[in-house]
N, C-alpha and C positions, 0 to 999 in steps of 0.2 A: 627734550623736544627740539625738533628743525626750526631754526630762526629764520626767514623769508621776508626779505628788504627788497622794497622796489626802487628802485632810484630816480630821485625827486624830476627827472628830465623828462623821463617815460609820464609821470601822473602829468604834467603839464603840455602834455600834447593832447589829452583827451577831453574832446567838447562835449557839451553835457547838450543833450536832447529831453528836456526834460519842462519847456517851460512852465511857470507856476510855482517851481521849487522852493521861492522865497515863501512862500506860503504853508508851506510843508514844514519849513526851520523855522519861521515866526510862533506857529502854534507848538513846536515841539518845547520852544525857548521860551513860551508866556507860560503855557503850562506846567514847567515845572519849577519857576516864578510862584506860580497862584499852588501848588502842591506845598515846597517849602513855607510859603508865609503861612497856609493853615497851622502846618504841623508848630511852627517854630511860635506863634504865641501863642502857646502851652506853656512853652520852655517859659516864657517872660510871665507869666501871668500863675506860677507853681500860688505863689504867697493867695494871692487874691481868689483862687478857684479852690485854694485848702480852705481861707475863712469860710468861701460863698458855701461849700459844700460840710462842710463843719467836719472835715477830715485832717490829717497830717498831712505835710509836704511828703511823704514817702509813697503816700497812695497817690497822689499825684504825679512824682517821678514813674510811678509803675505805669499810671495808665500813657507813657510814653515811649516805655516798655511796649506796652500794649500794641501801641502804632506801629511799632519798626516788627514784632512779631507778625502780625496779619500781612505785613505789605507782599510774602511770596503767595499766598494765595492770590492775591489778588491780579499777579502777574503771570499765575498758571491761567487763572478765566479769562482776560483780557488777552495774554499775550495769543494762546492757542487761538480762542475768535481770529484776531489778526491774523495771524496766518492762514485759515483758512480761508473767510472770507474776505480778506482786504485792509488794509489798516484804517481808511479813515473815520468809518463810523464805529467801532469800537472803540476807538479814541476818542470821540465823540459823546460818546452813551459814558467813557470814562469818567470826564471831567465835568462832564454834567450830574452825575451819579455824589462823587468826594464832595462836590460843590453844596448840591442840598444837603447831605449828611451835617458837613460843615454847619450849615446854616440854622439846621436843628435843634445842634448841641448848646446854642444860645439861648433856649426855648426848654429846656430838661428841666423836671423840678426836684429829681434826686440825683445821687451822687454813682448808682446804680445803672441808670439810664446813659448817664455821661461817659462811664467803661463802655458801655454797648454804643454810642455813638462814635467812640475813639475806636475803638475794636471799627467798625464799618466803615470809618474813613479809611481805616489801613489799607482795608484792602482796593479803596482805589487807588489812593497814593503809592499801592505797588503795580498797579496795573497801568498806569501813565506811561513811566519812565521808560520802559520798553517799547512800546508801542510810536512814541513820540522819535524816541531816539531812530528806531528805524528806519521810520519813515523819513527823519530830517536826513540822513547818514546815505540813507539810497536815492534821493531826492536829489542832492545837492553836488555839483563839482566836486570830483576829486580832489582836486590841485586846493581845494578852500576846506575840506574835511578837517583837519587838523585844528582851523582857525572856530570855525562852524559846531564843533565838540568839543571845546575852550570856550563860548557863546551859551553852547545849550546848559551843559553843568554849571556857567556860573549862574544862570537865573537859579540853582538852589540859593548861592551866597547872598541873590539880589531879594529872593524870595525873604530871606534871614534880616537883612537889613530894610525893608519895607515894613517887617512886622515890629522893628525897632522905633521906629517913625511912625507908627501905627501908635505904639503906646504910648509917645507924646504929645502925637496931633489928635489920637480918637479916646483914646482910654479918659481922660479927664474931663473930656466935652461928652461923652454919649455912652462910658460905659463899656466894663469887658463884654456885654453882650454882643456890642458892635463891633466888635471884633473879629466875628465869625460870622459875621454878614456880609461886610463890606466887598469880599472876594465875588460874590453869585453874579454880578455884572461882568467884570472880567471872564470867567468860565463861559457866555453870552458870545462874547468876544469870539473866543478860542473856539466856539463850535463853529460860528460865521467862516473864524480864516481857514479851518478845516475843510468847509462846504469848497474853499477856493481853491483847494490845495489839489494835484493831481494824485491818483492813486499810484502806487509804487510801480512801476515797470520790471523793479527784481521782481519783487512779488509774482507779477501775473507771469513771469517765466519761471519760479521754482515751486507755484503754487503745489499744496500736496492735496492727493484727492481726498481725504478722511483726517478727524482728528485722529483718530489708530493711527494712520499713520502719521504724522505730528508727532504721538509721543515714540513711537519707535524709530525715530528719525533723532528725537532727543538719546533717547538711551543708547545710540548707535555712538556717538560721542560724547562717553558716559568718561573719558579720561582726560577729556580737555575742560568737559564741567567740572569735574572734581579740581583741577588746577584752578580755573577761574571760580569757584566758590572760594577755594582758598583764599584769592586774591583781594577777592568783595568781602569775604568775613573780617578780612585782617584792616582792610582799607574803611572797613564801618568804622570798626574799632579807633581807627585816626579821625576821622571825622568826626564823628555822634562823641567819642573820647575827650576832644579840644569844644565843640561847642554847645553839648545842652546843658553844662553846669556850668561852665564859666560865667553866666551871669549871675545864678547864686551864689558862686565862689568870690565875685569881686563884692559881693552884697555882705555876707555873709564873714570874711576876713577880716576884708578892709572898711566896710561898712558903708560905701559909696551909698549914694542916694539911687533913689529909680533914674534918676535925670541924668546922672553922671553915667551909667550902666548904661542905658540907651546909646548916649554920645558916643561910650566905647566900641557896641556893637557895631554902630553905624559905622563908623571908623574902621576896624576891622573887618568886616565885610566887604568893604570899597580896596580895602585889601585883597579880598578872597577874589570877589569879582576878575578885577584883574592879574591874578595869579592864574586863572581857570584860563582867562584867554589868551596870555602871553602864553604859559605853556604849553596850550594845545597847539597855537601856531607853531613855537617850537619845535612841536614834534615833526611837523611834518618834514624841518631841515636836520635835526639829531635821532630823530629814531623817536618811537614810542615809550620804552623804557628807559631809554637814557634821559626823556626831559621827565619822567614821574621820579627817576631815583636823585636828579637834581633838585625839585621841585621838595623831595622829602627834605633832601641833603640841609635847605634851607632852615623848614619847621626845627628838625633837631639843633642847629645851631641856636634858635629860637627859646629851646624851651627852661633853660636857667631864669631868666628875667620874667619870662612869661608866668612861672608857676610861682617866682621866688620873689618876684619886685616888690620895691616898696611906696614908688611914687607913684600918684596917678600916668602922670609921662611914661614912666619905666614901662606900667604895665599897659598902657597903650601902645607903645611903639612896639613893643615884645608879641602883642597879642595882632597886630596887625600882618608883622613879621610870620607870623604862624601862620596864620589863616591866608596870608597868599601862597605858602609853601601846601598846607594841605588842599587846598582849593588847586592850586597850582597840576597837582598831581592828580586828583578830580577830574580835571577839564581835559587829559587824554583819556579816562575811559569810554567814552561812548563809541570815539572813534575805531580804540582796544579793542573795546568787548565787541563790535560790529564787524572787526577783520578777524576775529577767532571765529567768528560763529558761524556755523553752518545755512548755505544760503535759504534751506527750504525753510528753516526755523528762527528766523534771525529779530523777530517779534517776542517769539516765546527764551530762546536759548537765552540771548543777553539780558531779556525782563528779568524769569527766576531768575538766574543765577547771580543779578545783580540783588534783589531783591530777599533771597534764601542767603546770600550773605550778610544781608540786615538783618535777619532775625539768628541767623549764628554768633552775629557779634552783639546783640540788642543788646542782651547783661550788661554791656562797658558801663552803662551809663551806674545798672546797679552794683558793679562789679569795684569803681570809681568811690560810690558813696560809701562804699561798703570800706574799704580802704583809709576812706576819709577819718571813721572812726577808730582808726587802729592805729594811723599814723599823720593826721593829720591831711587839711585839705590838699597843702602844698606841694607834699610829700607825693602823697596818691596822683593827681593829675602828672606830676613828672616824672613816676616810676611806671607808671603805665605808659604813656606817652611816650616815652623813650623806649620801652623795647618793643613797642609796638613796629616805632619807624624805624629800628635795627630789623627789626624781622622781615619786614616790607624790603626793607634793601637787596637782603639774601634771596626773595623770593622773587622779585622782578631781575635780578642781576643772572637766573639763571631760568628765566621765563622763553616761553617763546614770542613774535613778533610779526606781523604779516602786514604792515606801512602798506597803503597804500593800492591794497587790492582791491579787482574788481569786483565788482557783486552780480553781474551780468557776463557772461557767457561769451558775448558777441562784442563787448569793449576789448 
């Protein structure tokens, strides 16, 4: 594939007409804030939702399975709306949708009900990210894109670390029910800065007349999806791979308390955080794939201590280490997947394909446990982990690249 660099001089001449825009990237970036903390106390709360429901931990890992399977659906209904009609009330009707589901699953009195309420989050939780990212991405300064999609991916990691603080300040005072409530005010929030935000202007210049044509607009660049599904299946797999067990894996080894586990999430997350936005900014001065295959370069350096430590320290600094490398490499796709994609579909294109790569890699997580019992925990997270990020290497090192471009006609 043609590599296509713009040079950082040309993005920094181009003023942005656009005002409101900050409103556009605030709701893109709370949103998928309030998306990760749903999903992620699950992860923290496996033990507690096995007794509540009188199941194994294994049917609890599934229905997490479950989430990351549903999210391309969710991204075909949402994203295609978006494109047709406009991003912001489908974004809208999104997060207000995941919101009450969420709020529900508090409220289920089988174990039955609670698959069918995680199944129905998924698929808002895949219907955000596209739609949000779009709009923040066509919204926003070029010359700040880089920094701006280093912001938006990391509210997953902030998402992740809220729900870790969550189980300390709310789990012992009020209950894991309250756990999947406390989000519905925020979502409140996110429609409010939505209502503020300006509709896209690519948009209403590449709008397509019909979803027919929406998907034959998809299928027309049926060779560049297929590369970035790649991309997104393999990149689940680094992601969802390094954090929905590692809190059972430090529980579960080493025998950490809940308190200790917490500490460390929070910890590493503040890591990831800022790994998402140092090297989205990065990119916009080395390239897009030269700051994600850095950004990897990191994690694997990482992953000895991280899988194999034996002190609390060890496997704090190790695991911090990690999560700003894979967060790190994170925080270029929105920007990525928004210069690959096609302008008429750039809602629907970069949702699924971001999304249909979550449910191609979902297994990691049971792919991991599965492992775990053949060869141990330690074993399994850094045999998989490791060739996950060699693979990633090879396949961004011979990827294509389009920094910088414009998403309107007339820039």
């Amino acid at each position: 594939m043609q590599i296509e660099v713009v040079d950082n001089q040309d993005i920094k001449t181009v003023t942005p007409d656009n005002p409101g825009w900050q409103f556009a990237v605030a709701s893109g970036i709370l949103g998928w804030v309030l998306d990760a903390f749903d999903f992620f106390v699950v992860v923290f709360l496996v033990d507690t939702l096995a007794n509540n429901f009188h199941v194994g931990k294994k049917e609890i890992v599934f229905t997490i399975t479950l989430t990351l399977a549903m999210r391309p659906l969710g991204a075909l209904i949402f994203g295609s709306l978006a494109d047709r009609f406009g991003r912001k009330i489908p974004l809208m009707v999104c997060v207000l949708y995941f919101s009450i589901v969420t709020a529900l699953s508090a409220f289920v009195p089988t174990f039955s009900l609670f698959v069918l309420m995680r199944a129905l989050y998924g698929i808002g939780m895949g219907g955000y990210w596209g739609i949000g990212a779009s709009l923040a991405m066509e919204s926003a300064p070029r010359r700040w894109r880089g920094l701006l999609s280093g912001m938006m991916q990391g509210g997953y990691p902030l998402g992740y670390l809220l729900a870790a603080v969550a189980m300390k300040a709310v789990l012992p005072r009020f209950g894991w029910q309250a756990l999947f409530l406390c989000g519905f005010g925020v979502a409140v929030l996110i429609a409010v800065l939505i209502t503020r935000a300006p509709e896209s202007k690519a948009w209403h210049e590449h709008r397509m007349p019909t979803v027919g044509a929406i998907f034959r607009t998809l299928f027309q660049h049926k060779k560049s999806f297929a590369y970035l599904l790649l991309v997104m299946s393999v990149m689940t797999c680094l992601s969802h791979g390094t954090q929905d067990l590692y809190p059972d894996f430090l529980k579960s080894i080493h025998n950490f308390t809940r308190n200790t586990v917490s500490n460390i999430a929070i910890l590493y997350n503040i890591g990831a955080i800022t790994g998402a936005v140092l090297f989205g900014h990065l990119s916009e001065r080395i390239g897009r794939r030269r700051s994600i295959m850095l950004a990897l370069t990191l994690s694997l350096l990482a992953i000895p201590a991280w899988a194999f430590g034996s002190t609390v320290v060890m496997l704090t600094v190790a695991s911090i280490i990690m999560q700003t490398g894979v967060q790190g490499a994170f925080g270029v796709i929105p920007a990525h997947l928004n210069e690959l994609s096609p302008d008429a579909v750039r809602s629907l294109f970069p949702g699924f394909v971001y999304q249909l790569g979550v449910l191609v890699g979902s297994p990691a997580v049971i792919i991991e446990y599965t492992l775990r019992d053949h060869f141990g925990y330690q074993w399994a997270l850094a045999s998989f982990e490791g060739c996950v990020i060699i693979s990633l290497m090879f396949i961004y090192g011979f990827g294509p690249e389009r920094r910088g471009r414009s998403f309107r006609t007339n820039d």
